[in-house]
C-alpha positions as CSV (number, residue, x, y, z in Angstrom):
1,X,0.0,0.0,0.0
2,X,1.4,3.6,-1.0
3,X,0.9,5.7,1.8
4,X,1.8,8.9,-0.3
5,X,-0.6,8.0,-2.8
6,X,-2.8,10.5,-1.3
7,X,-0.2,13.4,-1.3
8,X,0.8,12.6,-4.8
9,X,-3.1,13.4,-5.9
10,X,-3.0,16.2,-4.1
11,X,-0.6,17.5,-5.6
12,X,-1.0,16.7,-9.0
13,X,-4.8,18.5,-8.0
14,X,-3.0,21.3,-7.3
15,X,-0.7,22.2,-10.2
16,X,-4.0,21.2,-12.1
17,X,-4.9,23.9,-10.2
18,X,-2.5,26.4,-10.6
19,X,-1.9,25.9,-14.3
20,X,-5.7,26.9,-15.2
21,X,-6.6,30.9,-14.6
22,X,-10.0,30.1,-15.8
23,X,-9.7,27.7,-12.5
24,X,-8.1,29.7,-10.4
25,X,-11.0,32.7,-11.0
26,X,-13.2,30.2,-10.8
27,X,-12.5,28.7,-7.5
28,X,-11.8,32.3,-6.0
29,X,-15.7,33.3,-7.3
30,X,-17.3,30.3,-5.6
31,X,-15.5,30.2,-2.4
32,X,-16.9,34.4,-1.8
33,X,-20.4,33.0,-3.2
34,X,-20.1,30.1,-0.5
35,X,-18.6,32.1,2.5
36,X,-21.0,34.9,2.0
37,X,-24.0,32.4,1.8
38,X,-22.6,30.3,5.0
39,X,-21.4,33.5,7.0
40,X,-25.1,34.5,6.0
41,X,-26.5,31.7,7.4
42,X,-24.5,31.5,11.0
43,X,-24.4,35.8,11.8
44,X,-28.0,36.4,10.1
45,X,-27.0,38.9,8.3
46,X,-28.3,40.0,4.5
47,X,-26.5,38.2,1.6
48,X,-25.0,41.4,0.3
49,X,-23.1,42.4,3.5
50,X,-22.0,38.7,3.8
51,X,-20.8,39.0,0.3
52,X,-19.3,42.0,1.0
53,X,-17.3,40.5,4.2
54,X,-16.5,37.6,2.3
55,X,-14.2,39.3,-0.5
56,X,-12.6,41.7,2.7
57,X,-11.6,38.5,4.8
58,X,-10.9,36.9,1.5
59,X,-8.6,39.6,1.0
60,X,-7.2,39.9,4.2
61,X,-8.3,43.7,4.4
62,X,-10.5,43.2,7.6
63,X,-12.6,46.6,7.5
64,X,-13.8,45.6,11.0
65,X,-17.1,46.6,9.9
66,X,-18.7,43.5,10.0
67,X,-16.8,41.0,11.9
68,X,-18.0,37.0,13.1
69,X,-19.5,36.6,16.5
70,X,-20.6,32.8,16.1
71,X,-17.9,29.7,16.5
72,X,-19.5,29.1,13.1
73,X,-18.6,32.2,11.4
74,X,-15.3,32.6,13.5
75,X,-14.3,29.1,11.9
76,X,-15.6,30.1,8.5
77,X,-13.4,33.3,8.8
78,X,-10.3,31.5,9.7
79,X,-10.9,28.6,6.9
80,X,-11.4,31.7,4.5
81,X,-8.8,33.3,5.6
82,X,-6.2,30.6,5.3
83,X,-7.7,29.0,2.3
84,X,-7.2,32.3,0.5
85,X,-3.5,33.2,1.7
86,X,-2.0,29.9,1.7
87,X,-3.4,28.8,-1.2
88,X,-5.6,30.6,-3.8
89,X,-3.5,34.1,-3.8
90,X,-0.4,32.8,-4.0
91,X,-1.4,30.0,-6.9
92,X,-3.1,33.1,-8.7
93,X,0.2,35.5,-8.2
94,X,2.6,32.5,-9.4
95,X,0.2,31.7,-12.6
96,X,0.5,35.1,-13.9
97,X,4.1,35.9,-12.3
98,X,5.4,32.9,-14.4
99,X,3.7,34.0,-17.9
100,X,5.1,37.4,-17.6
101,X,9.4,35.6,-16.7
102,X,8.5,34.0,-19.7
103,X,11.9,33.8,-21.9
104,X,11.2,33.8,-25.2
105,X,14.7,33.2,-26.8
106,X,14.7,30.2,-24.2
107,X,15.8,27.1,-26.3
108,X,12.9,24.3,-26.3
109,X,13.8,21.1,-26.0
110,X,13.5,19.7,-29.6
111,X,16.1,22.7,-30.5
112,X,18.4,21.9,-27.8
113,X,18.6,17.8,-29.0
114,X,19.1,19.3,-32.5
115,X,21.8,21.1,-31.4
116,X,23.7,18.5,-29.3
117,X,23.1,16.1,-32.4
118,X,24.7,18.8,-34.7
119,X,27.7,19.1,-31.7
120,X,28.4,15.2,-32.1
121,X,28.1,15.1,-35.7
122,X,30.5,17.7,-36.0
123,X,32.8,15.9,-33.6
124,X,33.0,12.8,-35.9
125,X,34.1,14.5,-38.7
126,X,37.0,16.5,-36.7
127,X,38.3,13.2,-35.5
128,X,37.9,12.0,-39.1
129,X,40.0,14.6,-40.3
130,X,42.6,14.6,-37.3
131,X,42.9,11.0,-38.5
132,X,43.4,11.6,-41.6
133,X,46.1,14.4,-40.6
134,X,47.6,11.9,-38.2
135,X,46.5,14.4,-35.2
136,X,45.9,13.2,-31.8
137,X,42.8,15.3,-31.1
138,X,42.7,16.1,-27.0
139,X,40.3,15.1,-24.9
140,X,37.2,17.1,-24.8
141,X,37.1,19.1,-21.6
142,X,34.4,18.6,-19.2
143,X,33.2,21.7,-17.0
144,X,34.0,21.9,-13.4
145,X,30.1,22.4,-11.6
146,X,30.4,25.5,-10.2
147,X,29.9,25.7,-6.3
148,X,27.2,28.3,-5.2
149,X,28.9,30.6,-2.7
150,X,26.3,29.4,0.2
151,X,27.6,25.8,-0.8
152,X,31.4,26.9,-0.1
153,X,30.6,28.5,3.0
154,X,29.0,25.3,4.2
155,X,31.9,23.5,3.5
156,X,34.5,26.0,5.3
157,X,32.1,25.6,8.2
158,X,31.3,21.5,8.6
């Protein structure tokens, strides 16, 4: 039995999740329509002004105008509350943050395997031709990784 099964639907759920805008607006929409009608229904107040406090606790604004006095709409507030800045803000900021780093001469994959097959052919025919000048080609270098200078100061200190 895979106990990270679970986990591993949850997260494939959520980068479902945050790959969709359409989602995303979505899912933000129906959790004010569904804390407004559920804060409605604990503080008894009118479905505007629970709409209302829904979209400021959903955006962490807090007016204090109208505020939870029930457990009920005290939870609701907290679940909101979380939901939206753990979750839902962050996915939404990332979606768009991520199509606007975009880097458009970035090479894509198929152009980087055409390119290492164009580097290998052309290594063939420059050993071909050393051979045939009776030239010992070198070795091809490999590159050192570079450390990142948080990974050398680990080192110095362990």
């Amino acid at each position: 039995m895979d106990l990270l099964l679970p986990f591993r639907w949850i997260y494939r759920g959520l980068v479902w999740f945050a790959n969709s805008p359409r989602t995303l607006i979505t899912s933000y929409l129906l959790m004010i329509v569904v804390a407004g009608v559920l804060y409605s229904h604990f503080e008894h107040k009118s479905a505007p002004d629970s709409v209302w406090w829904a979209v400021v606790t959903a955006s962490t604004v807090g007016y204090g105008d109208i505020s939870p006095t029930t457990f009920g709409g005290r939870l609701l507030a907290a679940l909101l509350i979380s939901t939206m800045v753990l979750l839902v803000i962050p996915l939404i900021t990332a979606h768009f943050a991520s199509r606007l780093i975009v880097d458009d001469d970035a090479f894509e994959h198929a152009e980087q395997e055409e390119l290492k097959a164009d580097v290998r052919r052309l290594r063939v025919l420059v050993e071909e031709m050393a051979a045939r000048q009776g030239i010992v080609p070198p070795e091809p270098v490999r590159p050192v990784p570079e450390v990142a200078p948080s990974d050398r100061r680990r080192r110095r200190r362990g």
